[in-house]
TORKOLFI-448470 format. One record per residue (C-alpha): residue number from 1; residue in three letters; x, y, z. Coordinates in Angstrom, 2 decimals. Layout:
! TORKOLFI-448470
NUM; ALA; X; Y; Z
...
! end
This chain:
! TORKOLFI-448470
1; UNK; -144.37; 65.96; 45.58
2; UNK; -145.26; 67.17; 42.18
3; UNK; -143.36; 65.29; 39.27
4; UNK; -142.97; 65.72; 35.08
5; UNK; -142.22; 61.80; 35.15
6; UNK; -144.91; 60.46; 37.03
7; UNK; -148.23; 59.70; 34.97
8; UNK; -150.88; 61.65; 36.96
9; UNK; -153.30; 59.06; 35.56
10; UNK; -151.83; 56.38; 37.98
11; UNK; -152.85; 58.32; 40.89
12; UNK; -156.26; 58.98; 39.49
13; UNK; -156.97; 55.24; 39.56
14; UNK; -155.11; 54.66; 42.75
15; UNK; -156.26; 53.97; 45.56
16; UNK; -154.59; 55.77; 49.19
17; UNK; -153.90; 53.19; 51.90
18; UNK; -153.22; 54.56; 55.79
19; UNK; -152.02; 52.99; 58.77
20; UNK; -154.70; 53.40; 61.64
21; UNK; -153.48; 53.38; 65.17
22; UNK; -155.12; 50.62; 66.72
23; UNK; -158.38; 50.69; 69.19
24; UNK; -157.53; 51.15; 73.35
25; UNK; -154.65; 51.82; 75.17
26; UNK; -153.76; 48.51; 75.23
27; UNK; -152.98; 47.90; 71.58
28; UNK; -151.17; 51.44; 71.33
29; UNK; -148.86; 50.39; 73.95
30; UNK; -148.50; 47.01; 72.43
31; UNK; -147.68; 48.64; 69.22
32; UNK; -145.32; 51.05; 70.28
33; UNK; -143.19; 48.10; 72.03
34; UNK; -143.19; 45.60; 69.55
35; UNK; -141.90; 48.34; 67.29
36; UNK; -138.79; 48.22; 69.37
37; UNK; -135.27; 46.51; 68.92
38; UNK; -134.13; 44.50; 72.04
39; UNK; -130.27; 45.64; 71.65
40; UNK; -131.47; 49.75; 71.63
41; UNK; -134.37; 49.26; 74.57
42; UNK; -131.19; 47.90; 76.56
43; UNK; -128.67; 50.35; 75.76
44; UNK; -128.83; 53.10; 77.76
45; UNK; -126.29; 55.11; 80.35
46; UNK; -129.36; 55.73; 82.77
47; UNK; -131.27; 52.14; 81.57
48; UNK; -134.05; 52.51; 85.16
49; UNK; -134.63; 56.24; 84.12
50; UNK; -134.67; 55.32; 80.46
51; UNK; -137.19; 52.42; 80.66
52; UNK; -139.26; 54.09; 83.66
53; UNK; -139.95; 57.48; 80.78
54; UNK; -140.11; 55.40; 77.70
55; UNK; -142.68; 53.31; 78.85
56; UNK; -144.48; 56.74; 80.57
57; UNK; -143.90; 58.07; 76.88
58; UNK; -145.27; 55.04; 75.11
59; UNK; -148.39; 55.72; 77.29
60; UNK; -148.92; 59.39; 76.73
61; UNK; -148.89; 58.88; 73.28
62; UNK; -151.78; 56.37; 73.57
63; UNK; -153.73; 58.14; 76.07
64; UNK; -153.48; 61.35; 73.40
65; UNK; -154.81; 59.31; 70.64
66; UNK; -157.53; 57.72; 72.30
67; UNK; -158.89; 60.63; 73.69
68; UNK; -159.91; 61.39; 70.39
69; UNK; -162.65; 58.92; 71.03
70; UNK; -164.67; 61.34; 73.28
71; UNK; -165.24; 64.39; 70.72
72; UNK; -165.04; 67.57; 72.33
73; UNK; -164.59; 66.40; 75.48
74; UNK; -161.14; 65.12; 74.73
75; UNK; -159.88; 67.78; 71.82
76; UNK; -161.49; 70.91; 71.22
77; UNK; -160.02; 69.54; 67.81
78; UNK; -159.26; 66.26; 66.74
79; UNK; -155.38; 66.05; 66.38
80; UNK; -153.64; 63.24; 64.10
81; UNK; -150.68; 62.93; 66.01
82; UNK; -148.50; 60.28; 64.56
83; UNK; -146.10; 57.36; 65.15
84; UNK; -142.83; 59.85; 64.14
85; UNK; -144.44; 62.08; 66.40
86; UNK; -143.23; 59.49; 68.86
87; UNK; -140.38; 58.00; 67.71
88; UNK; -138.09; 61.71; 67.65
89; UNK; -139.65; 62.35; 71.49
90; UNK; -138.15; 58.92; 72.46
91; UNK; -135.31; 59.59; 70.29
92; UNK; -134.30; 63.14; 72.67
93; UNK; -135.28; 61.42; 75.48
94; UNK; -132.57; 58.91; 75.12
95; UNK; -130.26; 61.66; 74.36
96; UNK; -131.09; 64.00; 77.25
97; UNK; -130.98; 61.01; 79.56
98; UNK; -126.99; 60.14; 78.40
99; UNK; -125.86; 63.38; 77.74
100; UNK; -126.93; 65.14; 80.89
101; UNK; -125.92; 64.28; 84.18
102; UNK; -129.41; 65.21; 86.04
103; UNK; -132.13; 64.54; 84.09
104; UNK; -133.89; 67.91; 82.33
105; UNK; -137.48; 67.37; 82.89
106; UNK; -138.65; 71.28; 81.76
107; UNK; -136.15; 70.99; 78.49
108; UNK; -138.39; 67.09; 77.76
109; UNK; -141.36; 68.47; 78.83
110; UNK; -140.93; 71.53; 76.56
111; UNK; -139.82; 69.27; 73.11
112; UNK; -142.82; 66.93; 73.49
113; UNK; -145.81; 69.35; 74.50
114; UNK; -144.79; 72.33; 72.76
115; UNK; -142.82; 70.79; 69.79
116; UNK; -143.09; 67.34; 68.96
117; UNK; -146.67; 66.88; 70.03
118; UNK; -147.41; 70.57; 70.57
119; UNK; -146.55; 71.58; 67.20
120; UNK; -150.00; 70.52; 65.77
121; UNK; -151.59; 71.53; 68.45
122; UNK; -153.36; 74.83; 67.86
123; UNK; -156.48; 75.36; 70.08
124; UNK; -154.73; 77.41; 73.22
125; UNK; -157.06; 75.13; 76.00
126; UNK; -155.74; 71.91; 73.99
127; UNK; -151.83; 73.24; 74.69
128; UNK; -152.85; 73.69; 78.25
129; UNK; -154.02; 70.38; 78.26
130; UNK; -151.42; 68.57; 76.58
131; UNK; -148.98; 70.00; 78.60
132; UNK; -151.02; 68.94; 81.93
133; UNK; -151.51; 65.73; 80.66
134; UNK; -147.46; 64.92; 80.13
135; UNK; -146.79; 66.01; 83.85
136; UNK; -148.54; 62.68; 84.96
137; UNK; -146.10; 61.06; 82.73
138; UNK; -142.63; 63.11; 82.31
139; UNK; -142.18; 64.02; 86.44
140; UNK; -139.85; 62.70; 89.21
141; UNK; -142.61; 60.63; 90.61
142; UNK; -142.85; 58.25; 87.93
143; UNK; -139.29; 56.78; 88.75
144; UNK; -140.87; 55.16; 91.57
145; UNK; -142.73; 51.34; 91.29
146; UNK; -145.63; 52.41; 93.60
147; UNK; -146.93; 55.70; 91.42
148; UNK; -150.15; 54.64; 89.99
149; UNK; -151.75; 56.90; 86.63
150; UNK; -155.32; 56.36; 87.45
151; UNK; -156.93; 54.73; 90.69
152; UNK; -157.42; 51.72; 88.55
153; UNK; -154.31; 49.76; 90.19
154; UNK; -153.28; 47.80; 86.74
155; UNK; -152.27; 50.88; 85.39
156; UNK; -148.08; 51.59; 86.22
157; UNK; -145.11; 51.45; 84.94
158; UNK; -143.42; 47.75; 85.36
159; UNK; -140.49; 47.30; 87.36
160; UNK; -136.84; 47.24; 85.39
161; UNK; -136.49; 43.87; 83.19
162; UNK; -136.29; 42.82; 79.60
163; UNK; -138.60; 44.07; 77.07
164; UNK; -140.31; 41.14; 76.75
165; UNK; -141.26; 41.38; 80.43
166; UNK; -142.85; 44.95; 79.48
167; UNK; -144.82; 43.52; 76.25
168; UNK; -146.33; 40.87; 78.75
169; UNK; -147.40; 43.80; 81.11
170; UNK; -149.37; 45.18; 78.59
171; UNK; -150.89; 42.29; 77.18
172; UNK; -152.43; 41.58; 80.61
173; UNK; -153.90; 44.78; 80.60
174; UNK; -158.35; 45.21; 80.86
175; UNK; -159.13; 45.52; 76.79
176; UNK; -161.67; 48.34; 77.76
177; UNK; -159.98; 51.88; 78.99
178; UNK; -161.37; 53.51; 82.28
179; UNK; -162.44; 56.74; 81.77
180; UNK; -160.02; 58.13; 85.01
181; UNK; -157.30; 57.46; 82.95
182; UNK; -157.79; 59.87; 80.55
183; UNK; -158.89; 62.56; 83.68
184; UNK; -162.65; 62.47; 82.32
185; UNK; -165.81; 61.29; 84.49
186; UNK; -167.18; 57.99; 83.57
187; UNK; -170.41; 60.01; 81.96
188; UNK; -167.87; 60.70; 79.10
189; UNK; -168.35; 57.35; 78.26
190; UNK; -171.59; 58.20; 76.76
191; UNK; -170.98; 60.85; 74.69
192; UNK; -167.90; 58.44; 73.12
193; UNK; -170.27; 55.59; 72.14
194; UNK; -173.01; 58.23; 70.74
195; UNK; -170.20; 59.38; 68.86
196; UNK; -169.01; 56.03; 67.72
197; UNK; -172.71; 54.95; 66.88
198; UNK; -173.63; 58.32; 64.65
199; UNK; -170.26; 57.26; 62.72
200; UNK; -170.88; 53.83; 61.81
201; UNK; -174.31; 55.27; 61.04
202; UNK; -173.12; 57.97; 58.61
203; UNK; -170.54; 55.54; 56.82
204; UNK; -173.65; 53.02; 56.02
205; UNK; -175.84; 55.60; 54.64
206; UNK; -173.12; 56.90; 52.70
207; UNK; -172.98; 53.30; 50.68
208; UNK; -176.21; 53.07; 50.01
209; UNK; -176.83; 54.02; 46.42
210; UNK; -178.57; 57.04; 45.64
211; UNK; -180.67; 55.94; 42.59
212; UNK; -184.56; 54.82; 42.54
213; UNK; -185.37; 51.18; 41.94
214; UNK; -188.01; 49.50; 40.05
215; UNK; -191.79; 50.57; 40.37
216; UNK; -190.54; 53.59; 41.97
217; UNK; -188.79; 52.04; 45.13
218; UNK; -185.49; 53.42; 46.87
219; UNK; -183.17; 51.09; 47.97
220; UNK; -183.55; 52.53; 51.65
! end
């Protein structure tokens, strides 16, 4: 925010640092779980609901991120959704789950895709999407141990235990996503590495300097 005590001269000279979310599924997951306190993950008047839909939250919010990966073909526009993005969706779905006797899957539905999440959201195909894409995780079915998210088999939410049973899960997940689990072919996998490549690309041609060398060479 603007201030008449801070030099603006720091700032100049500053440099900005920024968290990246980390690479895959995997890590996101990972992240989001070693982020948590043992005492809170356990509390809980519904703790099989509770664990079931964090961990189904935990993995929407990873499959939304990486998605970004695939250009167009993930987000009409590329979305920074964020960690507190998260943490207040996990924060009303604790509270739904203990203050409400059956649990209110349109009223958790509607605060993550159309509020938490949804509010920066502002292509209308990407709300339909979003919204799609957190029925696969925010639904009845995903109470039960056998439902699956993709036809890859390692891909399900672990039966009740401690947290450290859930960060083990995911460390023994493939380090490489399937493209099923994010409801694209496997073509899309393509169009994510040309994507990838014309980045890196772009970033080293941007270092190079732009001044002629000796005798009339150029440093390219």
């Amino acid at each position: 925010m603007p201030s008449n005590v801070f030099p603006p001269t720091i700032l100049m000279k500053g440099l900005k640092m920024t968290f990246e979310p980390p690479r895959g599924i995997k890590n996101n997951l990972l992240r989001s779980f070693l982020s948590q306190d043992n005492k809170k993950f356990e509390d809980s008047k519904k703790p099989h609901e509770w664990k079931k839909l964090f961990f189904g939250l935990a993995f929407f919010h990873a499959l939304i991120l990486e998605r970004r990966k695939y250009g167009p073909l993930g987000w009409n526009i590329p979305y920074e959704f964020t960690t507190p993005d998260f943490t207040i969706s996990y924060s009303q779905l604790k509270m739904f789950l203990d203050e409400y006797e059956e649990i209110p899957w349109d009223a958790l539905n509607y605060m993550v895709a159309e509020a938490n999440y949804g509010g920066r959201v502002t292509d209308p195909k990407d709300r339909r999407l979003i919204k799609v894409l957190l029925k696969d995780f925010y639904s009845p079915p995903i109470l039960n141990d056998e439902y699956r998210f993709s036809t890859a088999t390692s891909y399900y939410v672990p039966t009740d235990g401690p947290l450290e049973s859930y960060k083990q899960y995911i460390r023994d997940l493939p380090l490489n996503d399937p493209t099923d689990i994010f409801g694209l072919h496997s073509n899309a996998e393509i169009s994510s590495a040309i994507i990838e490549t014309n980045f890196i690309c772009t970033t080293i041609l941007s270092l190079l300097p732009r001044t002629s060398g000796a005798a009339g060479l150029t440093p390219e």
